[in-house]
LUMVEX-324441 format. One line per field, with one value per residue (C-alpha): residue number from 1; residue in one letter; x, y, z. Coordinates in pm, 1 decimal, padded with zeros to 6 digits. Example, Ala and Ser with C-alpha at 12.3 -4.5 7.8 and 13.67 -1.06 7.14 Angstrom:
<atoms>
nr <- 1  2
rest <- A  S
u <- 01230.0  01367.0
v <- -00450.0  -00106.0
w <- 00780.0  00714.0
</atoms>
This chain:
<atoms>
nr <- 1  2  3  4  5  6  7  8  9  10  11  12  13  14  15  16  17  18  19  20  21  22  23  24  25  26  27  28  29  30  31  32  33  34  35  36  37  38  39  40  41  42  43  44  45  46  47  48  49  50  51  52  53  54  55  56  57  58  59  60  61  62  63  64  65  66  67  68  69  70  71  72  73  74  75  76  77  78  79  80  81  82  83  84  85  86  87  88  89  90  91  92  93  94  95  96  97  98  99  100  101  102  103  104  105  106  107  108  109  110  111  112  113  114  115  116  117  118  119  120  121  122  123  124  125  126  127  128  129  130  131  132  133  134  135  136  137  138  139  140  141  142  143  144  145  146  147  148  149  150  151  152  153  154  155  156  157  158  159  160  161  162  163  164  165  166  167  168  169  170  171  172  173  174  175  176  177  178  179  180  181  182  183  184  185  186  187  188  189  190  191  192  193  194  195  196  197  198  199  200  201  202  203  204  205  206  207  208  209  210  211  212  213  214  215  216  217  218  219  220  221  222  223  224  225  226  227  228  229  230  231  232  233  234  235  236  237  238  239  240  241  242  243  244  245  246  247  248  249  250  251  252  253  254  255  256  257  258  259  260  261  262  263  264  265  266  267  268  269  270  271  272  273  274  275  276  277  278  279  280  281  282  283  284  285  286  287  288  289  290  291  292  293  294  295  296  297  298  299  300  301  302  303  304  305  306  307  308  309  310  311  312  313  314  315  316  317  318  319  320  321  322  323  324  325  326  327  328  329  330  331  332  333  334  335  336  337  338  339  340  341  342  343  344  345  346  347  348  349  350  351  352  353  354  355  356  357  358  359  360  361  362  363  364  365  366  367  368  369  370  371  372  373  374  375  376  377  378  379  380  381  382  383  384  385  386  387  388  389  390  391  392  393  394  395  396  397  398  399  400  401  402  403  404  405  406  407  408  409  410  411  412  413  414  415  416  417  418  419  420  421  422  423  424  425  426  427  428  429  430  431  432  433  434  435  436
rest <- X  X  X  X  X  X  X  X  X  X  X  X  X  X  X  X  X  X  X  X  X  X  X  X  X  X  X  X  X  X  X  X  X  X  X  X  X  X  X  X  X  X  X  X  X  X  X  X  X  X  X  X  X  X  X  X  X  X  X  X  X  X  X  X  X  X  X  X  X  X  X  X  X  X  X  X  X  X  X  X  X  X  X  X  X  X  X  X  X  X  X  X  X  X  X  X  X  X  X  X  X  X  X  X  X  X  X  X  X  X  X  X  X  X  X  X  X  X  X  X  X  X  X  X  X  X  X  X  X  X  X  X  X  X  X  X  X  X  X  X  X  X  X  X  X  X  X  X  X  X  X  X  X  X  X  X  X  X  X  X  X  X  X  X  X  X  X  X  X  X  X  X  X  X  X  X  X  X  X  X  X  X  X  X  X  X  X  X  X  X  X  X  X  X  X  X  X  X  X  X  X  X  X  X  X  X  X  X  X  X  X  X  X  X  X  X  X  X  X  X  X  X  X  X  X  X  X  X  X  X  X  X  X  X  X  X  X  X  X  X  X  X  X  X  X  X  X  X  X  X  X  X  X  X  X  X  X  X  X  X  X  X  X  X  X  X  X  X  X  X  X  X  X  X  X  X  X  X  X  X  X  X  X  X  X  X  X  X  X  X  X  X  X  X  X  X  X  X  X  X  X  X  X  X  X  X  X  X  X  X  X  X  X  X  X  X  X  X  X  X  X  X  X  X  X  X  X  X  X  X  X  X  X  X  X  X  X  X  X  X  X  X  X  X  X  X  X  X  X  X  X  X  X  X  X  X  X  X  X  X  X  X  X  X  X  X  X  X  X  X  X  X  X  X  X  X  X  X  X  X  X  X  X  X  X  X  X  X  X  X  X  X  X  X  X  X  X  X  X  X  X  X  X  X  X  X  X  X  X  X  X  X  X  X  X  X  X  X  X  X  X  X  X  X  X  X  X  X  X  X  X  X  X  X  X  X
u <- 07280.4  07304.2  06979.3  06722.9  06369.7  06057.6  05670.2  05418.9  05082.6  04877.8  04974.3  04772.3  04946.8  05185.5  05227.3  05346.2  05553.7  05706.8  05824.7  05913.7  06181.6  06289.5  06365.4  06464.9  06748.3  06841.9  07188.9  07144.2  07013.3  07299.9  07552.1  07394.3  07308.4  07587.3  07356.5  07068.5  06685.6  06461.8  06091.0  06003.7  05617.9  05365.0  04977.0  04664.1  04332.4  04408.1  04697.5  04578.9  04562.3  04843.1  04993.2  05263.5  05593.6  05722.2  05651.9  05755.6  05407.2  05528.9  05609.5  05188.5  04952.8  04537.5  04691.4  04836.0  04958.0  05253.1  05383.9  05272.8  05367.6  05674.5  05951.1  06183.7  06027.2  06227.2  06005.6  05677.6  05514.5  05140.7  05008.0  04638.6  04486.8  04251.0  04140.5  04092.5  04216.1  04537.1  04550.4  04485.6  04750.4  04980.1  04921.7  04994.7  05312.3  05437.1  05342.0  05567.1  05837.8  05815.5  05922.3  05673.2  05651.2  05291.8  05229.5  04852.8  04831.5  04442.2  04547.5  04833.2  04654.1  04381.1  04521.4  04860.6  04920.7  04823.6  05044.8  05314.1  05261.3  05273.0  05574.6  05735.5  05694.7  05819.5  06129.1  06038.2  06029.6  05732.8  05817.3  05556.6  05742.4  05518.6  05202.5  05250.4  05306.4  05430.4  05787.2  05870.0  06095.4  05968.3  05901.6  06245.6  06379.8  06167.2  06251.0  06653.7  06830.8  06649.3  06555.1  06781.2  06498.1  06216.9  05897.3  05678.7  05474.9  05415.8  05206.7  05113.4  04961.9  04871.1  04657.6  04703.7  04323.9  04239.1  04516.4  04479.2  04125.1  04176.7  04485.7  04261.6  03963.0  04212.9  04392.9  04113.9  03795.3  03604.5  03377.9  03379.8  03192.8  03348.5  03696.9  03597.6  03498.4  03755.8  03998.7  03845.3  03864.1  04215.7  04253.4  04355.8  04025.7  03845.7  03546.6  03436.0  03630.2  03514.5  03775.0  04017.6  03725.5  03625.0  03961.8  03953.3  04279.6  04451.1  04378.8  04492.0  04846.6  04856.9  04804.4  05122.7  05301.5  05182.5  05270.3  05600.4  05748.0  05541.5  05613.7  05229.2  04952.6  04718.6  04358.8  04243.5  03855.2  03928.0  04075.6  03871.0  03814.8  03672.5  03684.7  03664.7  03331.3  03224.4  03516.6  03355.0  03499.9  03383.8  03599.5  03884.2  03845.7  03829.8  04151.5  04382.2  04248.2  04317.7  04732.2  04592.0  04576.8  04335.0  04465.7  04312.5  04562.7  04655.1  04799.4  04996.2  05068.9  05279.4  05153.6  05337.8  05057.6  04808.4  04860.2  04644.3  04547.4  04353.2  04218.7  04033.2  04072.0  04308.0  04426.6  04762.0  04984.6  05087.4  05433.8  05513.8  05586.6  05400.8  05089.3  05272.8  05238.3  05008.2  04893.2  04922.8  05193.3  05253.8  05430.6  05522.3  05658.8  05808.8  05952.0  06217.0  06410.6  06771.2  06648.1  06417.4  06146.3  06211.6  06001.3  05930.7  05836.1  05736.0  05500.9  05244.3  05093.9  05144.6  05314.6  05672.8  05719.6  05512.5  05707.9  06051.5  05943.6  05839.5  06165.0  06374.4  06166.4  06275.8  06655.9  06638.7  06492.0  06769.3  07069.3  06973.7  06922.3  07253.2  07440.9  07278.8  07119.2  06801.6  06507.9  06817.2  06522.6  06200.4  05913.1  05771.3  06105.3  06047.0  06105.8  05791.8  05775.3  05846.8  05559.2  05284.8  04906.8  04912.2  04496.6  04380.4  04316.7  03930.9  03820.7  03582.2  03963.7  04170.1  04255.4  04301.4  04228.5  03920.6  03773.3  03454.3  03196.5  02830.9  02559.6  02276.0  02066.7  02183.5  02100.1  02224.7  02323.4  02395.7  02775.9  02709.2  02491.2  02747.6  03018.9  02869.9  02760.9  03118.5  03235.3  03000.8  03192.6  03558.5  03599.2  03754.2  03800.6  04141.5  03998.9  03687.3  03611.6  03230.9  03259.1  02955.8  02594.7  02623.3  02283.1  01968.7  01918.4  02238.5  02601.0  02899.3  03079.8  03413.1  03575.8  03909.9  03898.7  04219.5  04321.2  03960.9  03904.8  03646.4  03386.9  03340.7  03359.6  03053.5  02852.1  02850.8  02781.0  02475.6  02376.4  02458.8  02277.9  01960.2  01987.8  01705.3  01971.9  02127.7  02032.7  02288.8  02492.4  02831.7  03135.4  03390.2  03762.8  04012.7  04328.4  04672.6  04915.9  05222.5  05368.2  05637.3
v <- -00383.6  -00718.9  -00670.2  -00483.4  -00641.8  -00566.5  -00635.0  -00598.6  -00532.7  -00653.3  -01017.1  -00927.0  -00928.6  -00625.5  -00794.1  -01124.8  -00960.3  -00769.7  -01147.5  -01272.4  -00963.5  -01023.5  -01423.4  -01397.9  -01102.0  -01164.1  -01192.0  -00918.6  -00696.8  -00782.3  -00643.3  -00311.5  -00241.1  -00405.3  -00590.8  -00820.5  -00735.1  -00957.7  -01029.5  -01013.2  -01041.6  -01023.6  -00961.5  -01040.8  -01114.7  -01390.1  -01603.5  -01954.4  -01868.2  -01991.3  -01715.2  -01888.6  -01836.4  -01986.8  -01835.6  -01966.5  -02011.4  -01836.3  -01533.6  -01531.0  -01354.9  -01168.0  -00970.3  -00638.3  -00565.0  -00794.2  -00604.2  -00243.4  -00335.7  -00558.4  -00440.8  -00602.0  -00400.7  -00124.0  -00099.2  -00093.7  -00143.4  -00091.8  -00259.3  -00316.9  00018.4  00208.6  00541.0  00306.9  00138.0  00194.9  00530.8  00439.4  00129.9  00398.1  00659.0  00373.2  00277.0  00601.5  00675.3  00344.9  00499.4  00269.2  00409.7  00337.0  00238.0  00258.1  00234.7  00356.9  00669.6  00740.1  00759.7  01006.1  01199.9  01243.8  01228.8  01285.8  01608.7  01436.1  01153.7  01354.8  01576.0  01290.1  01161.9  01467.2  01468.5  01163.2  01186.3  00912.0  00822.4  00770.6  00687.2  00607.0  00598.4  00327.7  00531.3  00697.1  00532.4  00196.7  00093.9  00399.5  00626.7  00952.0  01062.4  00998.8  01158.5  01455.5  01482.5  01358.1  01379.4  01685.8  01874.3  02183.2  02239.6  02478.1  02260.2  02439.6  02151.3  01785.9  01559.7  01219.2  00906.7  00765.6  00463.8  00148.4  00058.8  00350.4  00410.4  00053.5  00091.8  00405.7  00284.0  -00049.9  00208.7  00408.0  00111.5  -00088.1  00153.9  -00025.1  00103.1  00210.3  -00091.5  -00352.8  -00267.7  -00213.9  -00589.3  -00717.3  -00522.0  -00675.3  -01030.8  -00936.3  -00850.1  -00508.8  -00346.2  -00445.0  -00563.4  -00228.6  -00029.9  00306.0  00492.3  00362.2  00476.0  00772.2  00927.6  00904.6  00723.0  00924.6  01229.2  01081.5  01068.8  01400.7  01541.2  01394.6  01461.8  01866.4  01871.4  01741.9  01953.9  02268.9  02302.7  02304.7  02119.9  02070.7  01970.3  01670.1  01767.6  02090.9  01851.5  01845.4  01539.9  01374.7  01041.7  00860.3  00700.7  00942.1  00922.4  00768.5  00616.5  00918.6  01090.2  00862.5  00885.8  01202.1  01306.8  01071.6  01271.9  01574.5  01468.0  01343.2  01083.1  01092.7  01020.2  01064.4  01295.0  01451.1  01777.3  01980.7  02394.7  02625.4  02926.0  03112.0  03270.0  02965.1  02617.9  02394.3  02059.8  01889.5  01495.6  01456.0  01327.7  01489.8  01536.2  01547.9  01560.5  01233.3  01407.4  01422.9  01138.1  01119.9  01051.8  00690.1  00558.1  00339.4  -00003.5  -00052.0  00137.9  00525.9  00770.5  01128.4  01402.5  01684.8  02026.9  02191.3  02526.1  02369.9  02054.7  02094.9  01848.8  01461.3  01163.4  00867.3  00532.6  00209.8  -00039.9  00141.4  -00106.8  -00502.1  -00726.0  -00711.4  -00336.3  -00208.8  -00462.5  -00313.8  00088.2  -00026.8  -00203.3  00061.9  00283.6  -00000.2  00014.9  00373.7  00400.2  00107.4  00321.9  00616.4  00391.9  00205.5  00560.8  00730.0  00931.2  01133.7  01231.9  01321.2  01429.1  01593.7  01329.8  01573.6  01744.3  02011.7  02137.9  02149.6  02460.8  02609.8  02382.9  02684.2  02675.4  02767.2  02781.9  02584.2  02817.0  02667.6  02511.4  02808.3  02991.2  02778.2  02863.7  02582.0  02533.3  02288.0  02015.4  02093.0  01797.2  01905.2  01687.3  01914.6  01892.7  01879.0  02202.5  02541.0  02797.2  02587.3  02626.6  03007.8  03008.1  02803.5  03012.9  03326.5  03191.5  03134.7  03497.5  03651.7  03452.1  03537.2  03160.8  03138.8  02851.3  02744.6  02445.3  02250.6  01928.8  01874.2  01507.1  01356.3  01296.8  01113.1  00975.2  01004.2  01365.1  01440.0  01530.9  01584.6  01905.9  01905.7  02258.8  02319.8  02620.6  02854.8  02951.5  02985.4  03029.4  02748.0  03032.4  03134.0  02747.7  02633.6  02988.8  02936.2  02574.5  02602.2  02851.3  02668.3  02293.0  02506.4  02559.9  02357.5  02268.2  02077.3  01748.3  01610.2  01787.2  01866.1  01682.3  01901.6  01747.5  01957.4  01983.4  02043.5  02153.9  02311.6  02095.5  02322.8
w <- 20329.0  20149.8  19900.7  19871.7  19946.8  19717.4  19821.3  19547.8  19565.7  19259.4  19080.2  18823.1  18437.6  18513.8  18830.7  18659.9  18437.3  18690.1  18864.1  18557.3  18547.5  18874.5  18817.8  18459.2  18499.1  18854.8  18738.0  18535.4  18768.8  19053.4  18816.3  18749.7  19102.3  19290.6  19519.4  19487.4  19479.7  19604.9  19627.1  20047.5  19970.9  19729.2  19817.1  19622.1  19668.5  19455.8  19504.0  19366.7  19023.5  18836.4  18682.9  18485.8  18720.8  19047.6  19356.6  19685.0  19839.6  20205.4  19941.0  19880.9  20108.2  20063.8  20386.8  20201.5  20554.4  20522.2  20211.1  20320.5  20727.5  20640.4  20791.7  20588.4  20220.8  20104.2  19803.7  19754.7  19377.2  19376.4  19027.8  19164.1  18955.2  19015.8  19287.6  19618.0  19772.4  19583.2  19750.5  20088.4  20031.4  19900.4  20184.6  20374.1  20272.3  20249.9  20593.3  20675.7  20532.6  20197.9  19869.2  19610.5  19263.4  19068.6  18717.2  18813.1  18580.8  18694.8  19052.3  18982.4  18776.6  19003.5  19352.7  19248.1  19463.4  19759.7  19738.1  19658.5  19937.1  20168.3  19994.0  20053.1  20448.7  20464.4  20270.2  20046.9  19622.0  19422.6  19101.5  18815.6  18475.1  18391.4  18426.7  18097.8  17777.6  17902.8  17821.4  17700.4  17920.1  17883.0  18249.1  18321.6  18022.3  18080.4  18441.4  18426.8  18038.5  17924.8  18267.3  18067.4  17866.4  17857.8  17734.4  17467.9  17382.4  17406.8  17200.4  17231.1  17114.4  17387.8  17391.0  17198.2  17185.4  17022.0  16820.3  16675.3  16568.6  16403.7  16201.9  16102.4  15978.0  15792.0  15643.8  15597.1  15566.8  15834.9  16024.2  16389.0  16548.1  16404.1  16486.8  16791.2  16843.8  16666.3  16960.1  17182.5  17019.5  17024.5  17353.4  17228.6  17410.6  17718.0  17758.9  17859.8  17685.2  17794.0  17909.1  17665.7  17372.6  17547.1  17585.7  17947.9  17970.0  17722.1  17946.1  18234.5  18093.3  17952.3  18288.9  18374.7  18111.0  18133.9  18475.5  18434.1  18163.5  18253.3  18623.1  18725.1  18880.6  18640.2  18762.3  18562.9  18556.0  18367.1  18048.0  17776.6  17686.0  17368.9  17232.1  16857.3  16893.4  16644.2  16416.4  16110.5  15795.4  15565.2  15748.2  15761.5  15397.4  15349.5  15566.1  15366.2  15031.4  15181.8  15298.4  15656.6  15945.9  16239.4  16565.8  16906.2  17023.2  17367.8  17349.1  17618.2  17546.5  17731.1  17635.3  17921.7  18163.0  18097.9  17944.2  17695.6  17787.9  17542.9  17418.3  17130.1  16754.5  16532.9  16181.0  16137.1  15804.5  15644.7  15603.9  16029.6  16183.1  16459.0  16167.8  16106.0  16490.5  16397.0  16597.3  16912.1  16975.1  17123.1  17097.9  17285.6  17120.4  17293.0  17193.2  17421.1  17307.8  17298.6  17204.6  16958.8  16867.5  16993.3  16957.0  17180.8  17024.9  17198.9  17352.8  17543.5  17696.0  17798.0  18070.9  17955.0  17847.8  18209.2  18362.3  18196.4  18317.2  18660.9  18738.6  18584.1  18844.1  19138.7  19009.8  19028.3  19406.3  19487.6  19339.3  19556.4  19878.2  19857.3  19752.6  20022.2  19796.9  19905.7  19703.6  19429.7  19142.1  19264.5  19199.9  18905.7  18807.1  18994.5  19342.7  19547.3  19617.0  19279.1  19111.9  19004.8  18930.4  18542.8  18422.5  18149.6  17853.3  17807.9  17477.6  17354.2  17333.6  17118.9  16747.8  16518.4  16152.7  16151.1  15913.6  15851.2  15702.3  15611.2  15482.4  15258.6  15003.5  14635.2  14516.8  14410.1  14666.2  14951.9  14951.8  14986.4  15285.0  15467.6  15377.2  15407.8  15791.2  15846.0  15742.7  15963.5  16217.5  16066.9  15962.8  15629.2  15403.7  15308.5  15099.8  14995.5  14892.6  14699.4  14578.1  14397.4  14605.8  14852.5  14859.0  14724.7  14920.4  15084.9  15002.7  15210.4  15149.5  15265.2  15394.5  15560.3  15759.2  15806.4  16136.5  16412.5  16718.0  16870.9  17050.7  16623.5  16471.2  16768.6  16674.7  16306.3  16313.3  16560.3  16334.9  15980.5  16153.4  16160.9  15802.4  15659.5  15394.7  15642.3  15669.7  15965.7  16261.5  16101.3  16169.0  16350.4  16395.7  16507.5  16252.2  16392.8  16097.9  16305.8  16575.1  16697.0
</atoms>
């Protein structure tokens, strides 16, 4: 075998940057691998737009039959996103006998089981390092350099959109909206920015990530999921008083017999250093019992870094198929048949300690109704903040709960928001103080 041949599917921006790898470090990439990889076909629905490199035009096609059909591909990378018809397209190439190479983290996450399966009967890779915190290599680190480990946990900041408007609020005190906007002015956000905003994205990858370090399937509709629409600058403000930063956070839990699985905002101490990812950047965290905690810093997002992990992913297959190498690593570190079905422990079950925001009325005895609500509950208060009124009617009290479980926080605050004292639904955000 003189080379091996690549067909992409997708000449979108990851798709670009994925070409620009492949002319830039051809040289580059010869020496590592011992033989040459080049680009049999590349299909779009697109392929007048000039996208800033050189492609031979017989290399351009709309049919994604010549790349999935071609039987001169090796390699297949699918960079279109999305459920269909980057399944089916998969499926398809798969069922070719094509080893495939996706950075699409929704599809995986979703239909990942069934694509593996398929994968799996056909004796073929699918590798997706790209799918999960861009240029950072922590599916293959996970799966490969620290597969001697036992996972307890792994944390992650996990979307750049999101993790860039919450570091301009807290560096900035802005508000919500217009951060927002200026993200997308940016280019940081999309024009519809929903799933980025709405955590939706975030979750995605910490399905993954779960799966891969606890040995399970883990069924993406039973994460909860919440976004930072509601984050708001008050409490921003209040979390840096108090020794915090708020980041939407994705959090995976092996707690033995079940697993957490979790996306929403979180307050985290100034003093760890996952609290100073800030940007557009992310960052996974994991804790292993030999290894101990290890974080993973990096471009999450963007043509060069995706490019970077979905090459590395394409060197990798090559390796294997000019060593004669087959199927060397399990596609998610584990043996098929050893993968289990660990249940998500469900929110009302969690214990956390809890940061607390009510708006009442100025007057005396309100801090003891609230408080003697959350004893009756077993929700004590580690610390309170009562700053000055807050407007003509209202003022925020501040309270830091110890160690709750979520069934007691929800009970006591439905029961404390029909308080007539209260004047708006309380601010919950969940605090995580131990890491492990």
């Amino acid at each position: 075998m003189d080379s091996i041949k690549v067909g992409l599917i997708g000449f979108g921006t990851i798709g670009t940057g994925v070409v620009r790898v492949l002319q830039k470090n051809a040289a580059l990439l010869q020496q590592r691998l011992g033989k040459s990889l080049q680009l049999a076909k590349i299909a779009d629905l697109d392929i007048v737009t000039d996208r800033g490199v050189t492609v031979a035009p017989e290399l351009l096609s709309t049919d994604v039959d010549e790349v999935i059909s071609n039987p001169d591909v090796d390699v297949v990378i699918e960079l279109i996103g999305g459920y269909e018809p980057a399944k089916s397209f998969i499926l398809r190439a798969i069922a070719n006998g094509k080893h495939v190479v996706t950075a699409n983290k929704a599809l995986m996450a979703v239909h990942g089981q069934e694509i593996l399966a398929a994968a799996d009967a056909q004796g073929v890779e699918v590798l997706f390092e790209a799918a999960v915190a861009g240029g950072v290599p922590v599916i293959t680190a996970i799966k490969e350099n620290l597969c001697a480990n036992d996972f307890s946990r792994v944390l992650g900041i996990l979307n750049g959109t999101c993790n860039y408007i919450l570091t301009r609020m807290t560096e900035d005190g802005s508000d919500f909206a217009s951060v927002l906007k200026e993200a997308q002015d940016l280019g940081y956000a999309e024009a519809d920015p929903t799933f980025d905003i709405e955590g939706v994205d975030t979750a995605h990858k910490i399905a993954l990530l779960a799966a891969l370090c606890f040995g399970t399937r883990v069924d993406f509709n039973q994460i909860y999921t919440e976004g930072i629409t509601n984050v708001a600058a008050i409490d921003i403000q209040f979390a840096t008083q108090m020794g915090y930063k708020i980041k939407l956070l994705a959090i995976g839990k092996n707690l033995g017999e079940q697993i957490e699985v979790r996306v929403h905002p979180t307050m985290i101490p100034q003093s760890y250093q996952l609290s100073e990812v800030d940007g557009v950047f992310n960052a996974v965290r994991l804790s292993g019992d030999f290894l101990g905690p290890a974080l993973f810093y990096g471009s999450g997002a963007g043509m060069d870094a995706t490019a970077s992990a979905v090459m590395g992913d394409v060197m990798a297959i090559s390796r294997n198929i000019l060593s004669g190498a087959k199927r060397r690593t399990p596609i998610m570190g584990y043996r098929s048949e050893q993968i289990v079905d660990l249940p998500i422990r469900a929110m009302s079950d969690i214990v956390s300690h809890y940061y607390l925001r009510f708006t009442t009325i100025d007057a005396t005895g309100v801090l003891a109704q609230i408080a003697g609500i959350l004893g009756e509950y077993d929700i004590s208060i580690q610390s309170m903040i009562q700053p000055e009124r807050h407007t003509a009617d209202a003022v925020p009290i501040v309270i830091m709960t110890h160690e709750a479980r979520e069934s007691n926080i929800n009970q006591a605050l439905g029961k404390i928001d029909q308080l007539e004292i209260v004047r708006e639904p309380t601010r919950l955000i969940r605090v995580e103080n131990n890491l492990g």
